[in-house]
N, C-alpha and C positions, 0 to 999 in steps of 0.2 A: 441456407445460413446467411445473416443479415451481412453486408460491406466491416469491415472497420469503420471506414469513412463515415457511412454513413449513420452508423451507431454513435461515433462522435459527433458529427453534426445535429443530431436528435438528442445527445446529452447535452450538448452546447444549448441548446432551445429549452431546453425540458427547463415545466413548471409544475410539476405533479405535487409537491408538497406545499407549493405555494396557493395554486389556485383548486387544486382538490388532493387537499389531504387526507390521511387517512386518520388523523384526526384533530390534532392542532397547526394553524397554517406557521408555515416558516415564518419566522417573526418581520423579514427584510426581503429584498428583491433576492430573487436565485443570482447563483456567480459559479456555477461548477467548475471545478478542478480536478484534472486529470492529464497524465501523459501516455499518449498508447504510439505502436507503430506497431509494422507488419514484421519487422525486423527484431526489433527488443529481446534478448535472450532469458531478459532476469527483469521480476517486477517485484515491488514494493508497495504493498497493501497494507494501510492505516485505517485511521479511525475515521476523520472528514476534517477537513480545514479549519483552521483556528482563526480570533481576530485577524492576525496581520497573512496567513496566508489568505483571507477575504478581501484585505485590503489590496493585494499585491498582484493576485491572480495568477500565483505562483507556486506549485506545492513546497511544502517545508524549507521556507525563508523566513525559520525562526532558531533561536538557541540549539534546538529540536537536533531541525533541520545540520545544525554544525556536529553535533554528535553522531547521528545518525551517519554521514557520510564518514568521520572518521571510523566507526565501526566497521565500514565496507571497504577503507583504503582508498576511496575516492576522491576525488575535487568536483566542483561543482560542474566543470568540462564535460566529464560523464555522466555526473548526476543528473544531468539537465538538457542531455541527449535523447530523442525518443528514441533515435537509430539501436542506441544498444542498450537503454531502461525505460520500463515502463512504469507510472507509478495511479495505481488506479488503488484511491481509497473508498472503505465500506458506505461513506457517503458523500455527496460531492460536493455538497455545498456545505457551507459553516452552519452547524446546527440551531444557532444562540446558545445563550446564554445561561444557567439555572440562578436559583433563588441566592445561592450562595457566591455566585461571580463563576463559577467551574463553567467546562462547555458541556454544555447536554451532547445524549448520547447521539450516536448518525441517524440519521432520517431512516426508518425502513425503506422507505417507497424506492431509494436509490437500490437497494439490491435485488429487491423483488421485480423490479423492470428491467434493472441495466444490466446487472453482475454476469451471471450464466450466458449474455448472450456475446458481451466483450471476451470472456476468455476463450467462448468456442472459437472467436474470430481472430485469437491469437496463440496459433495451434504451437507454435514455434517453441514458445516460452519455457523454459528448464527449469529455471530457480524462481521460487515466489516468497518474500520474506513478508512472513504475517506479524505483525506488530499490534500489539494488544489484543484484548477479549473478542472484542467483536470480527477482528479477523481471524482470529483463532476459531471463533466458532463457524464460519460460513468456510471455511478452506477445512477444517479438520475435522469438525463436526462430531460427531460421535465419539471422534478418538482424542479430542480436547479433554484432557483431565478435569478437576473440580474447581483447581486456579490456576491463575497467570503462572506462579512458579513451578507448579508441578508441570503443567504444559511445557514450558520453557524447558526446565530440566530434563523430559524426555525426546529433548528433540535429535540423540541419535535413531532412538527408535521413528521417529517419522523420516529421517533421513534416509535409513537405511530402506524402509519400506517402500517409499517410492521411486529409490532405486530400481528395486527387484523389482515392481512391477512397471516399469515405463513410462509412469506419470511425470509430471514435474515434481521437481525435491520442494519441499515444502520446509522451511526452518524457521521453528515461532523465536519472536523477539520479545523482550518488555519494550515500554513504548520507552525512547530514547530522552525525554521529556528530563530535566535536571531536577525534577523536583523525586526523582528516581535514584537518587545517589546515594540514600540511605539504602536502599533493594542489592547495588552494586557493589558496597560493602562487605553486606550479607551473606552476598553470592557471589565470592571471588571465582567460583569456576567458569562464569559467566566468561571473564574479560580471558580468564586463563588458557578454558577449554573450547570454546563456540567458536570465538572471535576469529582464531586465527583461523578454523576450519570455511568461516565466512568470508574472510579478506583472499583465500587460497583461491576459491571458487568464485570470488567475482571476478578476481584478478584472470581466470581461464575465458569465463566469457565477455567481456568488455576487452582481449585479445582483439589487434587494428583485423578488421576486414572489410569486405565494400561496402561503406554504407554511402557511395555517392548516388547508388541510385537506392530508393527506400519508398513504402507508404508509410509515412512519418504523419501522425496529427496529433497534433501536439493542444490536448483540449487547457491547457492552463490558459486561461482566459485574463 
């Protein structure tokens, strides 16, 4: 099995969609985004970086990003620690842009080269929050319902599931994005029921322990 280290420092390089795509080149220079350690108990798997997280080199250092962390109970202290979160999305680098101003969808080539071989290297990891389709489908796979809310809505059933069998807890999110506000409305059980089941359980693992000594690489470039 590949280093951590060294799978980041090979993601920090990587130009696969740039200079051989699998079918259209990334519109701009690569900039990947990610935060892994060896430590991390709980990680946060999105979609790929938007404008300002390209600009920044920072995951979710947008409106996004402020929701998202209040969902979790956290400040950006923890947020922004590898020692105790990781946050590796379905693709690394900011996709561009489509015809209508939205961002296109993640790069394949990021999961088919990188994904499976990062998580084997971070055996540690208990809670993984999937946020959106695309992570809903590479973490759930088969057991991803037909949309975003029915996925969502069943996330005691994948809770409980990998419970019982030893894997890490897996708990889909909609993506925390504001333009989602009208969904949040909708689906008051959302804020009512999940939430606090989510803030319970980060608040157990982001618990003070040693992280002065850590393999911390912190790929946010």
């Amino acid at each position: 099995m590949r280093s951590l280290l060294g799978l980041c420092t090979d993601i920090r390089a990587c130009r696969i969609c740039r200079d051989t795509p699998e079918k259209t080149p990334l519109p701009h220079e690569p900039r990947p985004v990610l935060q892994v350690s060896g430590t991390a108990r709980m990680c946060v798997c999105g979609q790929a970086p938007g404008t300002r997280v390209h600009k920044s080199g920072r995951p979710f250092t947008d409106p996004s990003g402020d929701r998202l962390r209040d969902w979790m109970g956290v400040g950006a202290d923890v947020f922004y620690d590898p020692g105790r979160l990781a946050i590796v999305p379905m693709g690394f680098c900011f996709p561009g842009l489509d015809t209508k101003g939205g961002d296109l969808p993640p790069r394949t080539e990021c999961r088919q080269t990188w994904h499976d071989a990062v998580f084997a290297a971070m055996p540690q990891i208990e809670l993984i929050l999937v946020i959106g389709q695309y992570a809903q489908a590479y973490h759930l796979g088969a057991r991803r319902r037909k949309s975003l809310t029915e996925t969502v809505a069943a996330w005691r059933e994948y809770w409980e599931a990998e419970r019982s069998e030893g894997r890490p807890r897996v708990l889909p999110l909609p993506h925390p994005s504001w333009r989602n506000n009208a969904w949040l409305k909708k689906n008051p059980w959302f804020e009512a029921d999940l939430l606090p089941v989510l803030k319970r359980e980060v608040a157990r693992l982001i618990e003070p322990g040693d992280h002065g000594v850590q393999q911390s690489y912190d790929g946010a470039i």
